[in-house]
Structures are given as structure tokens and as C-alpha cells.
C-alpha positions in Angstrom: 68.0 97.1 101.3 71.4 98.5 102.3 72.7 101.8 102.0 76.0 102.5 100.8 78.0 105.4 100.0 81.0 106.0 98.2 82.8 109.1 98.4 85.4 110.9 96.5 87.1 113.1 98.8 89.1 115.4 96.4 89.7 119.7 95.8 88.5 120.2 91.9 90.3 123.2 92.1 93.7 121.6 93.3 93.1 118.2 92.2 97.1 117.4 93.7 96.3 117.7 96.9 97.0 115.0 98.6 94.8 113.8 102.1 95.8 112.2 105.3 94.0 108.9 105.9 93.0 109.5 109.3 90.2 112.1 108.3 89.3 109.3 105.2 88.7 107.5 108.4 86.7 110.0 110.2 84.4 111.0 106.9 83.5 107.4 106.7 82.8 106.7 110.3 80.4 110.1 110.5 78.5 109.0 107.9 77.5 105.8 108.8 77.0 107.0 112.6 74.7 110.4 111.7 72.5 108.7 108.4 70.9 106.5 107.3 74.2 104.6 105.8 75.2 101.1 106.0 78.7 101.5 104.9 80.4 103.7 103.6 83.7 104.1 101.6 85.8 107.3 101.4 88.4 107.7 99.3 91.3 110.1 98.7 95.0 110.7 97.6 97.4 110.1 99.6 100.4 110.0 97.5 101.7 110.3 94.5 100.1 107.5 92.4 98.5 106.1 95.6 94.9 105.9 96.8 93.5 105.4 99.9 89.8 104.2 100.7 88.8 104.1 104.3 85.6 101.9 104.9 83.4 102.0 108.0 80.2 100.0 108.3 77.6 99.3 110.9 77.6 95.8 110.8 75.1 94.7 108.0 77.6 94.4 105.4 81.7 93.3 105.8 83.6 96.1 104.7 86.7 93.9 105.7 85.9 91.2 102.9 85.3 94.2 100.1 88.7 95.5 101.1 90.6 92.3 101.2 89.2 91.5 97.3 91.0 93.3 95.6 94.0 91.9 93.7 95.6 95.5 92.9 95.5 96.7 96.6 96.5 95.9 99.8 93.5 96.1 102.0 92.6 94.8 105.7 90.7 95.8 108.6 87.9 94.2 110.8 84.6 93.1 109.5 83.0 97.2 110.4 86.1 98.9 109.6 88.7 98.1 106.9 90.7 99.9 104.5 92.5 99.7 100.9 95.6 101.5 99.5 95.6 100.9 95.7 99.4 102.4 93.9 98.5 102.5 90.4 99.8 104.8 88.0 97.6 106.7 85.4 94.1 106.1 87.2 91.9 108.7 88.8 90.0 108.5 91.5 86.8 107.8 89.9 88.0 104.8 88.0 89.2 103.7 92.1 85.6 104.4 93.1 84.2 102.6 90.0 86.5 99.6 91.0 85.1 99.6 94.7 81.2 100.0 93.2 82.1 96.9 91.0 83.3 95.1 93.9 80.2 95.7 96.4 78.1 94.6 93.6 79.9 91.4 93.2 80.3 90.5 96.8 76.9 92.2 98.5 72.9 91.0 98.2 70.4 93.6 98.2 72.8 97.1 97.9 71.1 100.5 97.5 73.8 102.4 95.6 74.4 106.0 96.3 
């Protein structure tokens, strides 16, 4: 089965901060090249009322198509390493990482969920 992670990369403490999407990039791409991760998604605020989820993937699943679904973002990439920026107000960034699990389930066979 594949493994797939999605993180929620966010300061409990100081739950404004906002992150730069090149190390969204760089969580994602660690993961999947140090365990035993599929794909992985990693998502943060960037902006005010804007989320950012960096994908990488290591070739078993498209990350690209998951990105591209999604009618409220604007996501792209290649099929290992895609992104999606979602500007929505009044959601948090565990109703963004709900909407990605949704979408791997509906678009991916045989997905062990972490």
C-alpha cells in the first residue's frame, strides 16, 4: 500500500505566523527521501487568508493530478512535485488538510493514511 503523509506545518503558540513556501518544499521533499513515505503534502500559511501545500512524491502516486483537482485552488507542478495555494477566508489549516485527505482518497487506490 502507499504511504502518505500530510503535514500541518504551524506554531500553536503563534498560530499567525506565516511560512515561506520554499521550506513547505523542503519538509515535503525530506520526508519522502529519508522514510518510508510515498508522498507527502506539507502545508502552511503563507498569507493572510492564503494556504500553501507543497507536495513531493517518489513516483508511485501523481501529486501533480491531486494538486490540479481542486476547484478552490490553484495548483500545478510535475507528476513528483506539485503544489496548491488555496485563498479562502474563515478556514484553518486543518479543514485545508482535511480537503487534501478527501482528495487522495478520491483520486488514489490502495493509500495508507498517516
Amino acid at each position: 500500500s502507499l504511504h502518505i503523509f500530510i503535514i500541518c506545518a504551524l506554531d500553536p503558540k503563534n498560530p499567525t505566523f506565516l511560512l515561506d513556501k520554499d521550506i513547505l518544499a523542503k519538509v515535503a521533499e525530506e520526508h519522502v527521501a529519508t522514510k518510508d513515505v510515498d508522498a507527502c503534502f506539507v502545508i502552511g500559511k503563507i498569507d493572510e487568508n492564503t494556504y500553501y501545500a507543497s507536495s513531493r512524491g517518489n513516483g508511485k502516486i501523481n501529486v501533480q493530478r491531486i494538486c490540479e483537482s481542486f476547484k478552490d485552488g490553484n495548483g500545478g507542478g510535475e507528476f513528483d512535485r506539485a503544489a496548491v495555494l488555496f485563498h479562502i477566508e474563515n478556514v484553518t489549516i486543518f479543514d485545508i488538510k482535511e480537503k487534501i485527505k478527501e482528495k487522495i482518497i478520491e483520486l488514489t487506490d490502495d493509500v495508507d493514511y498517516n
